[in-house]
GULOFI-692652 format. One record per residue (C-alpha): residue in three letters; x, y, z. Coordinates in steps of 0.25 Angstrom, whole numbers, padded with zeros to 4 digits, always signed. Each point is the difference from the previous one (the first is absolute). Last residue first. Layout:
N
AlaXYZ...
END
This chain:
163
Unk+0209+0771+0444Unk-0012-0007+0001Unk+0004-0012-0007Unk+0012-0002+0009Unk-0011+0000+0012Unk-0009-0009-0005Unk+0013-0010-0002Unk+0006+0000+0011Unk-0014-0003+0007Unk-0002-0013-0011Unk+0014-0003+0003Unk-0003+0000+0016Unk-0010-0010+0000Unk+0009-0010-0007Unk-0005-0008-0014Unk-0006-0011-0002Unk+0004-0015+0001Unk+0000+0001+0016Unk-0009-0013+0004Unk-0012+0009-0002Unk-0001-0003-0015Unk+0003-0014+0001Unk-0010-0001+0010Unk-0011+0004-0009Unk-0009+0012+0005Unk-0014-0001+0008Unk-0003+0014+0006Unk-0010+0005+0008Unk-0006-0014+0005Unk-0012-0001+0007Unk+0001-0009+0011Unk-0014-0002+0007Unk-0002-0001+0015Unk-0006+0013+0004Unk+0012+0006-0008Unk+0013-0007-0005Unk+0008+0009-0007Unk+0010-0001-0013Unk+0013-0003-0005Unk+0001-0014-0008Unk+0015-0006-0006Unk-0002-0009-0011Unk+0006-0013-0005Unk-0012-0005-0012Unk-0003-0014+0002Unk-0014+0001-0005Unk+0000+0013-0008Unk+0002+0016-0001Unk-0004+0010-0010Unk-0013-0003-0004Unk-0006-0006+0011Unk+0004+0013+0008Unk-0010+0007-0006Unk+0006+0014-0004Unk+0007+0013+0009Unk+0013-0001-0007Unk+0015-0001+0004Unk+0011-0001-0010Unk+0001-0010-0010Unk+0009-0012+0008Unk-0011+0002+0009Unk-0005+0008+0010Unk-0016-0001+0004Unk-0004+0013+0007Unk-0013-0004+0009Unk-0012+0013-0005Unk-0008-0009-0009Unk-0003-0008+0012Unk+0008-0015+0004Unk-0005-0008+0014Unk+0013-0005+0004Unk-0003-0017+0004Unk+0012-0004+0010Unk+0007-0012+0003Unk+0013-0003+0009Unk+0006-0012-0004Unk+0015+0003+0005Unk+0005+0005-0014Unk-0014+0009-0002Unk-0012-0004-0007Unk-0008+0010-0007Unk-0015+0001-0005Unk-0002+0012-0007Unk-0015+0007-0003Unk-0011+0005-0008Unk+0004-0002-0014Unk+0003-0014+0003Unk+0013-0005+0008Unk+0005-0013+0007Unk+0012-0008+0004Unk+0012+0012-0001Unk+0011-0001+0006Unk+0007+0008+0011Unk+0003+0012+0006Unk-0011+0007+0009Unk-0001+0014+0005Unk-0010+0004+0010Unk-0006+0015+0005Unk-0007-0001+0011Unk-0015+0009-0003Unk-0005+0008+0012Unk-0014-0001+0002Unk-0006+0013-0003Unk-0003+0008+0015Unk-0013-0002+0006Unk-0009+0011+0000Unk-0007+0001+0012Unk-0016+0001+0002Unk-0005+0004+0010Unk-0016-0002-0004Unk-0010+0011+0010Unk-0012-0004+0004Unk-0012+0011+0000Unk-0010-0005+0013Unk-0013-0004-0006Unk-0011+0009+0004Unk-0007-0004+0013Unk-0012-0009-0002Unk+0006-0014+0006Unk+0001+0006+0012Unk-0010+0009+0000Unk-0009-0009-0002Unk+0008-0010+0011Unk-0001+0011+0011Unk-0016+0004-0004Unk-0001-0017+0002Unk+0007-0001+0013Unk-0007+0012+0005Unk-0014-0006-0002Unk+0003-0012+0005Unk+0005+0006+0013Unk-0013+0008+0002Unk-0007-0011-0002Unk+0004-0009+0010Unk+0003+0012+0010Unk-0017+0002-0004Unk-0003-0016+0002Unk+0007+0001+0013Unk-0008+0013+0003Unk-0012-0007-0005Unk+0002-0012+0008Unk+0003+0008+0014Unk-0015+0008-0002Unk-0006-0014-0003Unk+0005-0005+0013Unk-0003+0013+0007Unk-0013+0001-0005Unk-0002-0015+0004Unk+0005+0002+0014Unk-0011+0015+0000Unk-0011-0007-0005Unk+0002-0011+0011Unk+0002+0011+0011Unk-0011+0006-0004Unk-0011-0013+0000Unk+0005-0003+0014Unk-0008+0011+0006Unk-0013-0004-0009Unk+0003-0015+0007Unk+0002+0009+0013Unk-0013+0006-0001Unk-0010-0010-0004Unk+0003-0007+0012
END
């Protein structure tokens, strides 16, 4: 009876071999795939940084509208003109050195609190640019109401004098 318990001893090894044999491979796939995933993500996140490239596009200045206002005015410092027109419209010209004021005494290129005042008719040319009107010229309306002289004798004129 010794011998079949001996006999049976084999087959037993050779079930638990197996057994352990199947967990190790499962544990080597295991493993194997662990490994990979983490040599992938290495390499991954080690690459060397791709070069980006910036398009950029140069927008085109925004264009200016030009505006003209006649009217009064309510405001002015050295930096702007506040004006009102006949049917209420109101505006605030933002004055640089290079607005032409025109007065009675010719134009200049000076602070516009010096030469105009509350109440003062006047006639504005200038732009309106990202929102802000600057004026290019301020001049007093009874100078732009047809008080000077006509374009055409100032050209008659230049020509006579070169002959």
């Amino acid at each position: 009876m010794s011998e079949p318990s001996e006999q049976r001893r084999p087959s037993a090894d050779r079930s638990a071999r197996r057994t352990i044999s199947g967990v190790t491979a499962v544990c080597d796939i295991v493993f194997a795939a662990l490994l990979c995933t983490a040599v992938l993500a290495g390499l991954l996140t080690n690459t060397a940084p791709e070069k980006r490239t910036v398009a950029g596009t140069l927008e085109p200045a925004p264009a200016s509208q030009p505006v003209r206002q006649q009217g009064t005015i309510i405001a002015v410092s050295a930096g702007s003109v506040t004006a009102r027109s006949a049917n209420g419209y109101t505006q605030t010209y933002l004055v640089t050195p290079n607005t032409a004021l025109i007065t009675r005494s010719g134009s200049q290129h000076a602070t516009v609190t010096s030469h105009f005042a509350i109440n003062d008719r006047v006639d504005i040319v200038g732009t309106i640019r990202n929102g802000t009107a600057m004026a290019t010229a301020v001049a007093d309306r009874d100078m732009t109401d047809g008080a000077g002289p006509p374009m055409d004798t100032v050209a008659a004129q230049s020509v006579s004098a070169t002959h």
